[in-house]
C-alpha positions as CSV (number, residue, x, y, z in Angstrom):
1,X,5.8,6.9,-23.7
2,X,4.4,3.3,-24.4
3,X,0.7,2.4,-24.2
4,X,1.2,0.8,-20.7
5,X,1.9,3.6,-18.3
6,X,5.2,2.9,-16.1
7,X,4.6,3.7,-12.5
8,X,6.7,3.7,-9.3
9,X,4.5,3.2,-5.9
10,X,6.0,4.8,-3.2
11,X,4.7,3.9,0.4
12,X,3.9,0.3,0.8
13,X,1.4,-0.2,3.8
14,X,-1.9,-1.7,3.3
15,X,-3.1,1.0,1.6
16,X,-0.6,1.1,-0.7
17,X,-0.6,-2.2,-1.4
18,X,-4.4,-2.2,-2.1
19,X,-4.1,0.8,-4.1
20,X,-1.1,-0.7,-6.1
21,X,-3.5,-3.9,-6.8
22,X,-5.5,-0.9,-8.6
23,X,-3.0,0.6,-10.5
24,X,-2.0,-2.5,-12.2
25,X,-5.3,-2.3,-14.2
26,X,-3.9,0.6,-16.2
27,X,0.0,0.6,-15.5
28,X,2.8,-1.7,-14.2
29,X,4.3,-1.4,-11.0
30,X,8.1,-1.0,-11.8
31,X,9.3,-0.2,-8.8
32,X,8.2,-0.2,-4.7
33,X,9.5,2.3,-1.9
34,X,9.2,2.0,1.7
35,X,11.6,3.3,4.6
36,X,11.0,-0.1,5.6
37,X,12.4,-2.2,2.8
38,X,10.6,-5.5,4.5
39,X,7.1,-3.7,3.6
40,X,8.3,-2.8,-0.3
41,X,9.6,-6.5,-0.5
42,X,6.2,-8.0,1.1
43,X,4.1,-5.3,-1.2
44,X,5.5,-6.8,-4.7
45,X,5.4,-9.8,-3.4
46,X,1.5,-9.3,-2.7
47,X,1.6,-7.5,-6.0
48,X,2.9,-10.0,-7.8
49,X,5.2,-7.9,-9.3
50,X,9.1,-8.5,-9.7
51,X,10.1,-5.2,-9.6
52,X,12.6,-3.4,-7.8
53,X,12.4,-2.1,-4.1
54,X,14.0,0.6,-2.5
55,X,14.4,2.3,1.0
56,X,14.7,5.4,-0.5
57,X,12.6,7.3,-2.6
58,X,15.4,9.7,-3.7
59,X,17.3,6.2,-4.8
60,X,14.4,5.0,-7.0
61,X,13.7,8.1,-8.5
62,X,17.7,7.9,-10.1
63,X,18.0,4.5,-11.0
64,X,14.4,3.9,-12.4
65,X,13.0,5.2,-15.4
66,X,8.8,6.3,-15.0
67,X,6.2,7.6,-16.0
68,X,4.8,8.5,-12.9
69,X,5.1,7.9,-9.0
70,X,1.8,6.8,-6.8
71,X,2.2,8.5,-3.5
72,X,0.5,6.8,-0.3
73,X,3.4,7.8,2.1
74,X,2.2,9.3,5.2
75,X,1.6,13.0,4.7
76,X,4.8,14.7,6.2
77,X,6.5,13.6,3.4
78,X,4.2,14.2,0.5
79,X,5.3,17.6,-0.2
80,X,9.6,16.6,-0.6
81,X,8.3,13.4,-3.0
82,X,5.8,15.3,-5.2
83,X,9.1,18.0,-5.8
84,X,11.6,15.1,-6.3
85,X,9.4,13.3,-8.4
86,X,8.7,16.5,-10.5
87,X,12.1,17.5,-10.9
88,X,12.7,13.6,-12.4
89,X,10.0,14.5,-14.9
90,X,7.4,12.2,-13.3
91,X,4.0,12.9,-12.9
92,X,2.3,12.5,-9.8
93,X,-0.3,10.8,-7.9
94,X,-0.7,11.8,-4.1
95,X,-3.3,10.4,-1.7
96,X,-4.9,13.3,0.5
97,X,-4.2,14.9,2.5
98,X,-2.1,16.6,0.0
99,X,0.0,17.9,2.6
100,X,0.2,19.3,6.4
101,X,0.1,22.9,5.3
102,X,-1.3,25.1,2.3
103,X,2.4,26.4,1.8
104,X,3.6,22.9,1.6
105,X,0.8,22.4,-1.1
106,X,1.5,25.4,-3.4
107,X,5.1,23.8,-2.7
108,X,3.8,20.7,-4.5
109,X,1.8,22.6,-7.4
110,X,4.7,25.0,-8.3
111,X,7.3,22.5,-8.7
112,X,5.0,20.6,-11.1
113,X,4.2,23.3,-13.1
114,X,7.7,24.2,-13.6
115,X,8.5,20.6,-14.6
116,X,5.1,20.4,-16.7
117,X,4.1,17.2,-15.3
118,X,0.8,16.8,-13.8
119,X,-0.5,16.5,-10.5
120,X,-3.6,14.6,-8.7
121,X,-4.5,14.0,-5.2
122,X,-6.7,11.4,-4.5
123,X,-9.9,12.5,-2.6
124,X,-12.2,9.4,-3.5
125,X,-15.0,10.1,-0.7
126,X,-17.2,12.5,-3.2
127,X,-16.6,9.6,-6.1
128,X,-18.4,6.8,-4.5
129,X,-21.8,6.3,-5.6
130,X,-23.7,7.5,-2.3
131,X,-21.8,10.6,-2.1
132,X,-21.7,11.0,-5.5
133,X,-25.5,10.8,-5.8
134,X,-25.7,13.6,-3.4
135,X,-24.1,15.9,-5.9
136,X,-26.2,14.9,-8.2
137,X,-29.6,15.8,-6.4
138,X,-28.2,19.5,-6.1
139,X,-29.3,19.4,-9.8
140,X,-32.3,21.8,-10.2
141,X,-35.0,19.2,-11.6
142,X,-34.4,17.1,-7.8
143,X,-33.8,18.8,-4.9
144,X,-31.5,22.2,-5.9
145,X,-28.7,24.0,-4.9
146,X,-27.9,23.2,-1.0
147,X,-28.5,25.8,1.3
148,X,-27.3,24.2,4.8
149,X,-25.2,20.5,5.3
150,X,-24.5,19.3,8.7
151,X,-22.0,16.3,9.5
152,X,-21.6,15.1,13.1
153,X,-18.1,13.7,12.9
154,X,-18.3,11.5,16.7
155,X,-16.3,8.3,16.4
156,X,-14.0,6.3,18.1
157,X,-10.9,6.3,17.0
158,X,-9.4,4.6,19.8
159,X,-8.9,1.4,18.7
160,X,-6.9,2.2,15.9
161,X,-3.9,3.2,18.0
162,X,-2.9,6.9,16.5
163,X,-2.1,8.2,19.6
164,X,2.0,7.7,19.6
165,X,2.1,8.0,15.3
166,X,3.3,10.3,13.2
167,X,-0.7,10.7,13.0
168,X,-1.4,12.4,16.5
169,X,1.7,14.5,15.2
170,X,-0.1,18.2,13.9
171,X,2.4,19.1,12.3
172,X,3.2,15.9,11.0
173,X,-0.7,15.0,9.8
174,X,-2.1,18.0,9.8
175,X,-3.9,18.5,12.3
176,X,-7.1,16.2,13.8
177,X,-9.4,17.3,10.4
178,X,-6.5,15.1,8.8
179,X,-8.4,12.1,10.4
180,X,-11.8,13.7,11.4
181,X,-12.9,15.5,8.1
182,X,-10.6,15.6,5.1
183,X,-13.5,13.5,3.8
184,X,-16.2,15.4,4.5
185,X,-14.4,19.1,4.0
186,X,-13.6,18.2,0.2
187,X,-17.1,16.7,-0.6
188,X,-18.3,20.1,0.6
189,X,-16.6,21.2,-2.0
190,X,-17.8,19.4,-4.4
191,X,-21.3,19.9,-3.0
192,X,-21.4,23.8,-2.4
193,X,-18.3,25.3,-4.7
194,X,-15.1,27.0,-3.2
195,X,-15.8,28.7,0.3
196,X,-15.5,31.7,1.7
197,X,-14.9,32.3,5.0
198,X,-14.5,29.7,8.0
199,X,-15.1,29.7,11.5
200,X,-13.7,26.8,13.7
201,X,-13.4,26.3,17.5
202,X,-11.9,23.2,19.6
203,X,-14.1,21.7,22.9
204,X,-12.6,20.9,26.3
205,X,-9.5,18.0,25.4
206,X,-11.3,14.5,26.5
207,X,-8.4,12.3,26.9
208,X,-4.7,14.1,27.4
209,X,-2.8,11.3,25.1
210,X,-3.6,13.5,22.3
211,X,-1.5,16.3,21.7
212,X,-4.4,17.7,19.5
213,X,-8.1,18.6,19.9
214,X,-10.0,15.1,20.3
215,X,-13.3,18.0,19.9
216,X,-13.6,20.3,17.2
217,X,-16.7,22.0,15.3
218,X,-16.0,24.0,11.8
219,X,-18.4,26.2,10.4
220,X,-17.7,27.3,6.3
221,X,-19.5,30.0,4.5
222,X,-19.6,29.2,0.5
223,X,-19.7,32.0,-2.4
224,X,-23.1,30.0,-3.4
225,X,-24.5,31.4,0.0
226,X,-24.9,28.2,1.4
227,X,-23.3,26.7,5.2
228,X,-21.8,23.6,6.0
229,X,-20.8,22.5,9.1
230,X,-18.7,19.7,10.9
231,X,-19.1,19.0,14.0
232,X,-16.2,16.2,15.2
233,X,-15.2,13.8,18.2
234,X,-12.3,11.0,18.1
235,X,-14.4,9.5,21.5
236,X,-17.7,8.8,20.6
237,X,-18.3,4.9,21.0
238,X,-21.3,3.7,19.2
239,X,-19.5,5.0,16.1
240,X,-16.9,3.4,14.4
241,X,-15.0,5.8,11.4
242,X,-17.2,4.3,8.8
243,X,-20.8,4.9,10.4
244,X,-19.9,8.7,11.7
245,X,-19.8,10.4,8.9
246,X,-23.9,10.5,7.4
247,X,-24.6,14.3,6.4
248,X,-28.2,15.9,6.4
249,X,-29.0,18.8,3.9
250,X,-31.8,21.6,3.3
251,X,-31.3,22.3,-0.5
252,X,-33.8,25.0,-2.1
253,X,-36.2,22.7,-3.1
254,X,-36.7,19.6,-0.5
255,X,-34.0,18.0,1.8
256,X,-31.6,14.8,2.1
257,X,-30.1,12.4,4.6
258,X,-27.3,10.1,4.6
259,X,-27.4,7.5,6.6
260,X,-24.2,5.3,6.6
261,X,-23.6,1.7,8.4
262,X,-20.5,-0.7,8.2
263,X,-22.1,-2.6,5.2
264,X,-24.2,-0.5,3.6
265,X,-25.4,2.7,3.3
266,X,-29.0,4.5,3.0
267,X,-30.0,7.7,1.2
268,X,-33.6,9.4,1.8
269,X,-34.6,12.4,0.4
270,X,-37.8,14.4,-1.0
271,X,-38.7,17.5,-2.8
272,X,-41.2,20.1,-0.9
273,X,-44.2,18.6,-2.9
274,X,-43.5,15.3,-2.9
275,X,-45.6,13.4,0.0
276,X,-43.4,10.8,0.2
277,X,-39.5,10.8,0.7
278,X,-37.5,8.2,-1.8
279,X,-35.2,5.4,0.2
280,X,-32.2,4.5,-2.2
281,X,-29.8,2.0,-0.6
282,X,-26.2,1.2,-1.6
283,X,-25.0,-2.3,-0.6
284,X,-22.2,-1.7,-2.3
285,X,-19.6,1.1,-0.6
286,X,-18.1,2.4,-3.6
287,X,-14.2,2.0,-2.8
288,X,-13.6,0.2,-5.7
289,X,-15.8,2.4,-8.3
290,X,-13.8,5.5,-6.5
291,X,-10.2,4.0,-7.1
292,X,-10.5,2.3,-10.5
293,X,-12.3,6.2,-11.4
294,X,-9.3,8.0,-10.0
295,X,-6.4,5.9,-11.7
296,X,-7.9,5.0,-14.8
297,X,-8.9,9.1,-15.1
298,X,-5.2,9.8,-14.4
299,X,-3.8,7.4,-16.7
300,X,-5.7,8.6,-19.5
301,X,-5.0,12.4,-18.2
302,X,-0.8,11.7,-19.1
303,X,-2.0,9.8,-22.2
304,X,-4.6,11.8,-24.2
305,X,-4.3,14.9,-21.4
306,X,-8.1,14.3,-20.8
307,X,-9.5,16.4,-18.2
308,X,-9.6,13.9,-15.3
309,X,-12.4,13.6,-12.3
310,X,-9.9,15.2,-9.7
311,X,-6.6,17.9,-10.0
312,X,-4.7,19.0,-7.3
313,X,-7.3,21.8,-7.1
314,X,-9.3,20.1,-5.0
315,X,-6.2,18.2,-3.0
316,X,-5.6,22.3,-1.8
317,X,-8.6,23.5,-1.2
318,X,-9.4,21.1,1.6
319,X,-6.2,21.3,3.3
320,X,-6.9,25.4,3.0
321,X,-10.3,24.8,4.7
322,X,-8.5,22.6,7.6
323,X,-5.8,25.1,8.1
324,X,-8.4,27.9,8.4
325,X,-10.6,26.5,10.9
326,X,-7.3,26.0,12.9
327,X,-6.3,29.5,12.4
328,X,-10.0,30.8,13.5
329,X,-9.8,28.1,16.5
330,X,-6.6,29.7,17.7
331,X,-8.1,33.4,17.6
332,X,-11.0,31.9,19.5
333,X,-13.3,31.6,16.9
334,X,-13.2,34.8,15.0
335,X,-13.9,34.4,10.7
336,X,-11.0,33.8,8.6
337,X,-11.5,34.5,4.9
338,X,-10.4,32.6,2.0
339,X,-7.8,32.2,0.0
340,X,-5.6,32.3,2.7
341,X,-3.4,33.0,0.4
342,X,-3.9,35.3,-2.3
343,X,-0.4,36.0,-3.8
344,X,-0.1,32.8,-5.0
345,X,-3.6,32.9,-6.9
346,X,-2.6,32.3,-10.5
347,X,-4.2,30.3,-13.3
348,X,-2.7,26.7,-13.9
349,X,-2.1,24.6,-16.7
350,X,-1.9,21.2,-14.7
């Protein structure tokens, strides 16, 4: 393997294409995929790139030689590219959600294990500065461990026109958390350590184009002790995606509150014996900080097998938290308890 990482970027809408921009930092791009060749062709272009394009990811992953595929298809597929890929030897980059289900997850971690190639999924919400300074105040010496987080998820998510894609799909997406909290269920996570037990319930359905709940609330129990809780509309309309999604925390020794807007974002908090709180605002988002952090991290993780910021770890646990508020909405609210599933509990090298 050469100093300059060969990678194959498979799904080429405008995220892919943005995130391809990225990867060019630390890689070339020696090959495109799309189902719809026209997007590939218009991605490299974009790219500037004069690689190959393909239709067909099982085509590419033949003819080309790699050392790893960028995944940023839509999530029905991730599970059958992440095994192909593994069984060519590649490693692998996924966006999140990792995949639909947590079976189709472990799918995804067991073939790269047996192919010893490694696996990240891309969960860049608890790497951008704001959310990443939350974390960070959890420390002891500023505000402590978190005891209690509450998001209210209300947005309107009708102008972006899901409602006949493969997005309004459940078990295509994955469900509505796959669009109203994969974000906020993995920084959680990273907040508050691996959970528990879940509870989840869906509201009366709002508009019938939506084949899934359009209300849901999702309460998780952590081993730490503390809550979380996510409470989640695709209706609301004085929120767009970007401004619905400002959490509010009681940690053990003060509190914290998020407050997000379309260009930039402000964070107050204050310890118990502090009189005043402290204002710290981000004019600057963070997207780029959180993408250059994830590819650069996984380029140097096939390199010099450095421990990078993200694994698939993380990619599975949040898709195991969606699918168990779903599970515990179905029984009409009753607990589910985590792992949800225990047999396939082992240690990892990847």
């Amino acid at each position: 393997m050469g100093a300059k990482l060969r990678f194959a970027l498979i799904g080429c809408g405008d995220f892919g294409a943005g995130f391809g921009r990225r990867a060019l930092a630390v890689a070339d791009i020696v090959a495109l995929c799309d189902p719809i060749l026209e997007r590939a062709e218009a991605a490299a272009k974009q790219l500037g790139v004069g690689a190959p394009t393909y239709a067909d990811y099982r085509d590419l992953l033949a003819q080309e030689e790699l050392d790893a595929v960028l995944i940023t298809a839509a999530n029905f597929v991730h599970a059958e590219i992440t095994v192909a890929a593994a069984e060519a030897g590649a490693h692998v980059y996924c966006e999140k959600a990792m995949a639909p289900t947590v079976a189709a997850c472990w799918e995804m971690v067991r073939a790269c294990q047996r192919n010893n190639v490694k696996l990240m999924i891309g969960h860049k919400r608890r790497l951008r500065p704001p959310w990443a300074r939350m974390i960070e105040l959890t420390d002891d010496d500023l505000l402590g461990k978190p005891l209690s987080i509450t998001v209210a998820e209300y947005m309107d998510m009708r102008p972006y026109n899901m409602y006949e894609t493969w997005w309004a799909d459940p078990e295509l997406s994955g469900g509505p958390l796959a669009w109203l909290g994969v974000h906020v269920i993995d920084w959680f996570g990273a907040m508050c350590g691996p959970a528990s037990r879940v509870w989840g319930m869906y509201g009366l359905q709002n508009d019938s184009r939506w084949p899934t709940p359009d209300v849901i609330n999702a309460t998780f129990e952590f081993k730490s002790g503390a809550l979380a809780s996510l409470n989640g509309s695709s209706l609301f309309p004085l929120h767009t995606f970007r401004q619905a999604q400002g959490p509010i925390g009681q940690c053990e020794h003060g509190g914290f509150k998020l407050i997000p807007e379309m260009e930039y974002i402000d964070l107050y908090w204050q310890r118990d014996d502090e009189a005043q709180p402290h204002h710290e605002r981000f004019d600057d988002l963070g997207f780029d900080h959180a993408f250059r952090l994830e590819i650069s991290d996984f380029a140097r993780w096939i390199l010099e097998d450095r421990p990078p910021c993200l694994t698939w770890v993380e990619g599975l646990r949040c898709v195991e938290m969606m699918e168990a508020v779903y599970r515990s909405a179905e029984k009409g609210g009753l607990p589910v308890d985590l792992p949800l599933y225990p047999e396939l509990e082992q240690p990892s090298k990847l």
